[in-house]
MMTF fields as JSON, N, C-alpha, C and O atoms, coordinates in Angstrom:
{
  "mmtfVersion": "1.0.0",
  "mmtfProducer": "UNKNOWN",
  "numBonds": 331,
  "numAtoms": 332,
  "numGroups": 83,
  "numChains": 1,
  "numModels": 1,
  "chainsPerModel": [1],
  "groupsPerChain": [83],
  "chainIdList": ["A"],
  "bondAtomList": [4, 2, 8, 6, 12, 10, 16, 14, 20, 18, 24, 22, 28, 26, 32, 30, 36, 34, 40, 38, 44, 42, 48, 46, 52, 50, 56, 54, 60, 58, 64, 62, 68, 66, 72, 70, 76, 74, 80, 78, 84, 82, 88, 86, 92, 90, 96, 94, 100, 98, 104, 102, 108, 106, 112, 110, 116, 114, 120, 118, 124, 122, 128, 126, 132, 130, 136, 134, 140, 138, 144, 142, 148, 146, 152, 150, 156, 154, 160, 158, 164, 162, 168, 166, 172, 170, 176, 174, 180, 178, 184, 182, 188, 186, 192, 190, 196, 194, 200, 198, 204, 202, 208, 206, 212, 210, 216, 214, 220, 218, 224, 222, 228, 226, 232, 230, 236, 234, 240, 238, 244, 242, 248, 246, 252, 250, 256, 254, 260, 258, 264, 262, 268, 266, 272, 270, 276, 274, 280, 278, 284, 282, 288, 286, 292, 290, 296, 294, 300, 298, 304, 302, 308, 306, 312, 310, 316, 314, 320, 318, 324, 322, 328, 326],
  "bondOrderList": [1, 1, 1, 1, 1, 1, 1, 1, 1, 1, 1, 1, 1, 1, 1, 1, 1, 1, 1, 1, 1, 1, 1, 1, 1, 1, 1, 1, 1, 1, 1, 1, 1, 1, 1, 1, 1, 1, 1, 1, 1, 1, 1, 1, 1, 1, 1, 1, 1, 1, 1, 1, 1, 1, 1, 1, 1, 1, 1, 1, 1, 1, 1, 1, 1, 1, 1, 1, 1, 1, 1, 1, 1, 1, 1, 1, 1, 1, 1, 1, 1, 1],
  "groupList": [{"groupName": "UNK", "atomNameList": ["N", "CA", "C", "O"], "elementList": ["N", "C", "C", "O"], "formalChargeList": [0, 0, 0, 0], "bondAtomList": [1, 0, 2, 1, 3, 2], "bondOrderList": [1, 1, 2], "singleLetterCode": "X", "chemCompType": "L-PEPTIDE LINKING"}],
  "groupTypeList": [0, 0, 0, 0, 0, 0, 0, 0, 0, 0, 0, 0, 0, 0, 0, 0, 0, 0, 0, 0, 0, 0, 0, 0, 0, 0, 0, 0, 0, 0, 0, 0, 0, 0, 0, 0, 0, 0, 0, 0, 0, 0, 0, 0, 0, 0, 0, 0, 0, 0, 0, 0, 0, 0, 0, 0, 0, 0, 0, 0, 0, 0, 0, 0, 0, 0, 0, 0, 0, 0, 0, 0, 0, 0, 0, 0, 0, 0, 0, 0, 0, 0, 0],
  "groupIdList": [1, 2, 3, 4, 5, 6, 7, 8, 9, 10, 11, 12, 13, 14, 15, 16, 17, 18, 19, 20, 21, 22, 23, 24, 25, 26, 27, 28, 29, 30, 31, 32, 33, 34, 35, 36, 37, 38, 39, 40, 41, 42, 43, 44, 45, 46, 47, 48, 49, 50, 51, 52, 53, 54, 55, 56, 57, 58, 59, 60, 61, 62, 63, 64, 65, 66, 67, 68, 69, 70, 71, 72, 73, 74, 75, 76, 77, 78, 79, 80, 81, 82, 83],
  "secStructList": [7, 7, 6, 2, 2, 2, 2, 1, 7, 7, 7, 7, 7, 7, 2, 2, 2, 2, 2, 2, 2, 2, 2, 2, 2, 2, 2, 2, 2, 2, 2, 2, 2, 2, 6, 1, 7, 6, 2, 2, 2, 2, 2, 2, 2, 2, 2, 2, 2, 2, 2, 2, 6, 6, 1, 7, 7, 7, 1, 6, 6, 7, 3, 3, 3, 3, 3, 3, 7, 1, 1, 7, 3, 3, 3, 3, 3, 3, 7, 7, 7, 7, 7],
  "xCoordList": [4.183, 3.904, 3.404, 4.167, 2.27, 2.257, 2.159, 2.158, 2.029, 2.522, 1.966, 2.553, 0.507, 0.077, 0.143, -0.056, 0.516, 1.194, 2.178, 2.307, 3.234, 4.197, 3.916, 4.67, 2.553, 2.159, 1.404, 1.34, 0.782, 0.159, 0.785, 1.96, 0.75, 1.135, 1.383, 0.658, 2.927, 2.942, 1.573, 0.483, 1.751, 0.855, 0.757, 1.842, -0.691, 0.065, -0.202, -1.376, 0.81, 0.494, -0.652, -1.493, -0.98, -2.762, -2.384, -1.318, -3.653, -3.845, -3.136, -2.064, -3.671, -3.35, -1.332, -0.712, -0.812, 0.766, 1.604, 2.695, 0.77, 1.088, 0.602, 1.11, -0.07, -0.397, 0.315, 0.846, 0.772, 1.914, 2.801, 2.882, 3.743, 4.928, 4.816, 5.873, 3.621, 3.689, 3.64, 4.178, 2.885, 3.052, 4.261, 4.575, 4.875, 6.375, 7.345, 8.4, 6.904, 7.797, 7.666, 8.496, 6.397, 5.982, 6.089, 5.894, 6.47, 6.704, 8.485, 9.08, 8.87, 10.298, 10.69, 11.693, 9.945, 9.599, 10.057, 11.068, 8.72, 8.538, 9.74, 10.429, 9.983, 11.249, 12.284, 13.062, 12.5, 13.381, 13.497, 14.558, 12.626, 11.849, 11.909, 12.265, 11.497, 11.678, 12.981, 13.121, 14.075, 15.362, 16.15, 17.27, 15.347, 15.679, 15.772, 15.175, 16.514, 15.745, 15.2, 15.478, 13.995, 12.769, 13.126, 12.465, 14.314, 14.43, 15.189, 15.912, 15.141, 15.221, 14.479, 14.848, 13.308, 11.821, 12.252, 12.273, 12.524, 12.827, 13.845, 13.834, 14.959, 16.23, 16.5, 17.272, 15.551, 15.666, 14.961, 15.451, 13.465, 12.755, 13.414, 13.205, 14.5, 15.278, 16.05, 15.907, 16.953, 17.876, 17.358, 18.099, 15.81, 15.577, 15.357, 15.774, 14.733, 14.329, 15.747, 15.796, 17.029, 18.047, 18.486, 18.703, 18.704, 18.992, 17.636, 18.002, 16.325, 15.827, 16.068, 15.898, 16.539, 16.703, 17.969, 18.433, 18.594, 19.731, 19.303, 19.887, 18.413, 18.023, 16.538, 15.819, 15.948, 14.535, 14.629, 15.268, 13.925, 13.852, 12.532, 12.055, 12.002, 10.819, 11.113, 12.29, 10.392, 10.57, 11.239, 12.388, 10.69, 10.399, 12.257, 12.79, 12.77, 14.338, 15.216, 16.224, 14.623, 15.853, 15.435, 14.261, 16.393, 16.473, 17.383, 18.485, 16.711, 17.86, 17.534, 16.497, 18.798, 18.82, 19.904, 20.986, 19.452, 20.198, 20.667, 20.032, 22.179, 22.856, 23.666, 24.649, 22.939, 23.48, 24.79, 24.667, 25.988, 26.989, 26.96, 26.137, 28.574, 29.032, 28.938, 28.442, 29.676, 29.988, 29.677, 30.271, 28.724, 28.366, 27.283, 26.957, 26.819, 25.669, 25.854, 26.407, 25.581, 25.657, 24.424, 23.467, 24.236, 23.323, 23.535, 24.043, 22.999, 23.07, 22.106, 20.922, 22.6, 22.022, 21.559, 22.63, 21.206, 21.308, 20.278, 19.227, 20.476, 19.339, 19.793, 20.98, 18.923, 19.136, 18.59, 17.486, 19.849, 19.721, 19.087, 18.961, 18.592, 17.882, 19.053, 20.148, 18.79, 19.961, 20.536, 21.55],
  "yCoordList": [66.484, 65.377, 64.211, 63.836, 63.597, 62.61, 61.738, 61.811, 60.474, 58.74, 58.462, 57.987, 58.901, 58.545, 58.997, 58.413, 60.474, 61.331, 60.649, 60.789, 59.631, 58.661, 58.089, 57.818, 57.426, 56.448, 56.908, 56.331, 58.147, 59.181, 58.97, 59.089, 58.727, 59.21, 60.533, 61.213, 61.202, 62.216, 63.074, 62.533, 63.979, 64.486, 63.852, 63.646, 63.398, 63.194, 64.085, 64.416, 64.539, 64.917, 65.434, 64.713, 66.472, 66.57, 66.216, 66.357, 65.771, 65.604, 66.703, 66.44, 68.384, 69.169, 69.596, 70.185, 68.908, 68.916, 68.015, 68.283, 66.806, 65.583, 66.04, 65.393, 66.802, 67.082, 67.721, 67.428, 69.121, 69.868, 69.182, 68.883, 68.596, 68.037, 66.822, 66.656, 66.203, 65.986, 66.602, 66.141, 67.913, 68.532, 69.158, 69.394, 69.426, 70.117, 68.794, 68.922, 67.778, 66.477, 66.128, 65.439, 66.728, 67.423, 68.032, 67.849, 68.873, 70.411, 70.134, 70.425, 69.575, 69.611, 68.526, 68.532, 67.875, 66.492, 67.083, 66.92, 68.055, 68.485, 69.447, 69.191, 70.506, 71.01, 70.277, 70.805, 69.469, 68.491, 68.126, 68.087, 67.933, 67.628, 68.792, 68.785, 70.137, 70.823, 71.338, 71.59, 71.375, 71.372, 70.443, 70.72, 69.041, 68.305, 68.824, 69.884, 68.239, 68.762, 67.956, 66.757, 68.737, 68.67, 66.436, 65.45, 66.505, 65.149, 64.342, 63.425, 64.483, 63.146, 62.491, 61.381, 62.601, 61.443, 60.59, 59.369, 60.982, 60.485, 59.555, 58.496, 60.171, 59.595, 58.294, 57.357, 58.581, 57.19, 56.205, 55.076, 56.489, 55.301, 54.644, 53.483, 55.782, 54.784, 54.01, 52.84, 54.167, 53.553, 52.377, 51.447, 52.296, 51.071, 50.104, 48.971, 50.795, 49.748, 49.239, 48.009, 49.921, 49.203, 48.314, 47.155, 48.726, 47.063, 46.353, 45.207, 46.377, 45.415, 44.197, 42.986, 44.967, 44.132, 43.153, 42.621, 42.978, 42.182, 41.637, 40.578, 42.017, 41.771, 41.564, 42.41, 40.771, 40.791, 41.637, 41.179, 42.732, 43.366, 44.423, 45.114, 44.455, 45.453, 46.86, 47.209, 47.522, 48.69, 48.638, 48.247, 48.91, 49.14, 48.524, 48.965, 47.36, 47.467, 48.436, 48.389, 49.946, 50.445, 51.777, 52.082, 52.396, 53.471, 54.781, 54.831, 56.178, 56.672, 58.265, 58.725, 58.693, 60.313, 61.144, 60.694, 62.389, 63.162, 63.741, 63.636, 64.47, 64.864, 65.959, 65.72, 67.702, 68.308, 69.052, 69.603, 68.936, 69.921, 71.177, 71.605, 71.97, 73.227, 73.619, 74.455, 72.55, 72.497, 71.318, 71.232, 70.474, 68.681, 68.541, 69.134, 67.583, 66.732, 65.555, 65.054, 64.495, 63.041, 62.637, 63.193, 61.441, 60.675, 59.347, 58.631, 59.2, 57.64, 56.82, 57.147, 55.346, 54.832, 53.197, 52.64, 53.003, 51.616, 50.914, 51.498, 49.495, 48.228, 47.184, 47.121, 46.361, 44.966, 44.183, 44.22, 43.27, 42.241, 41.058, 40.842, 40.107, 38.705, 38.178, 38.708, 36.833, 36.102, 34.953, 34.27],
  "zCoordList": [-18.298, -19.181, -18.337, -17.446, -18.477, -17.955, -18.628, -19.857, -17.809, -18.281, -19.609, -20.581, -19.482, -20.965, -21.851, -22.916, -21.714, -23.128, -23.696, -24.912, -22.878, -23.734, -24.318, -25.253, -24.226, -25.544, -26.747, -27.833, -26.358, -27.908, -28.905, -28.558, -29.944, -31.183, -30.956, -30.231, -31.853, -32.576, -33.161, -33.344, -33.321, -34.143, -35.535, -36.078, -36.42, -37.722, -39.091, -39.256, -40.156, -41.395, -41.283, -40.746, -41.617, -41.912, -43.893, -44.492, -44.385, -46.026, -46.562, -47.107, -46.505, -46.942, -47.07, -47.955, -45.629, -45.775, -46.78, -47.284, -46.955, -47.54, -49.123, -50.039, -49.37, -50.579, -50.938, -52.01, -50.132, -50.857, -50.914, -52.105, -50.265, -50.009, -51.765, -52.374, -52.267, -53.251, -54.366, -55.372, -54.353, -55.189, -55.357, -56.524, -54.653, -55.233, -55.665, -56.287, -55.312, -55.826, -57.305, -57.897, -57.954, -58.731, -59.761, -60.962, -59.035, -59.743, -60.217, -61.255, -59.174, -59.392, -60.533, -61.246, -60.514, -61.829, -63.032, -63.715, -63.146, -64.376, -64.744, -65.731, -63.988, -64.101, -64.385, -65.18, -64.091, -64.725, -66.174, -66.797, -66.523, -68.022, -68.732, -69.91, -67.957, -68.982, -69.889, -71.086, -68.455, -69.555, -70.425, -70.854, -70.724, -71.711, -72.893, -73.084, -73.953, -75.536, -76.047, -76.086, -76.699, -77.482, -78.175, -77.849, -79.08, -79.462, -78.309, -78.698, -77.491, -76.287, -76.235, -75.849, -76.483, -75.844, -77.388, -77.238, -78.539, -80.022, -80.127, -80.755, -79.277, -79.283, -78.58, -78.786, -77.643, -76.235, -76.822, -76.836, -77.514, -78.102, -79.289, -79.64, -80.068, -81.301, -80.6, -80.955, -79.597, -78.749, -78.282, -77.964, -78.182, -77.363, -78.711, -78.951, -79.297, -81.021, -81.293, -81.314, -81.529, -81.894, -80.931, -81.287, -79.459, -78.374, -78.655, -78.916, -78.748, -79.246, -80.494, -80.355, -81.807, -82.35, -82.376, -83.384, -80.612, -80.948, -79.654, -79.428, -78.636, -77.344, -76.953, -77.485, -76.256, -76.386, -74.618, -73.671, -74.608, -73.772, -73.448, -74.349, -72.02, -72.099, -72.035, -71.947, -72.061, -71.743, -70.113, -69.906, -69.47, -68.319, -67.455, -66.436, -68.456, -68.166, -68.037, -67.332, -69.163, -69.741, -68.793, -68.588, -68.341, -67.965, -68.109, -67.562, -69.114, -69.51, -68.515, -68.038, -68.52, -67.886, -68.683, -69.061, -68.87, -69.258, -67.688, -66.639, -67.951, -66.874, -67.6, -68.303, -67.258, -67.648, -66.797, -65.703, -67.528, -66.54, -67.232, -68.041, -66.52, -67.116, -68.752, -69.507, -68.752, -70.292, -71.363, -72.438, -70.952, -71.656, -70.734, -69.706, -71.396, -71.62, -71.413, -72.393, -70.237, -70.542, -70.814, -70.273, -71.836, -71.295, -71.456, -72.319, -70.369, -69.113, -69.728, -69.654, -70.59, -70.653, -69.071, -68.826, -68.813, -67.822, -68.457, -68.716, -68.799, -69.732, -68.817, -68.497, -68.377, -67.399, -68.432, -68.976, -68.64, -69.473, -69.022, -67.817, -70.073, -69.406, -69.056, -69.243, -68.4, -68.123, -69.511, -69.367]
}
């Protein structure tokens, strides 16, 4: 090794590694999504219409997840209120 190999950069990412590595970030997304049920996307938008009408709030506050276990289903609502 010599002196100036210490200051090289690493090798970096080529595009094609960085692409997969997003695409399975991806893939795993959607898998996610797919074991929701069908009225979740229904359920979350009534949920936000009713804290709306007592809260003035954007979208982009509310964040919901389903969390499936063994035997139940949660779902997680989190809403950041104004001050």
């Amino acid at each position: 090794m010599s002196f100036f190999d210490y200051f090289r950069s690493k090798k970096q990412p080529t595009s094609a590694s960085v692409a997969k590595e997003r695409l399975q970030i991806i893939v795993a997304h959607e898998r996610g999504k797919r074991a929701q049920p069908d009225y979740l996307p229904q359920m979350q938008q009534e949920i936000i219409e009713v804290i709306k009408k007592y809260v003035a709030i954007d979208q982009d506050q509310v964040n919901i997840q389903l969390d499936n276990n063994e035997n139940c289903s949660v779902l997680e609502l989190n809403v950041t209120l104004p001050d």
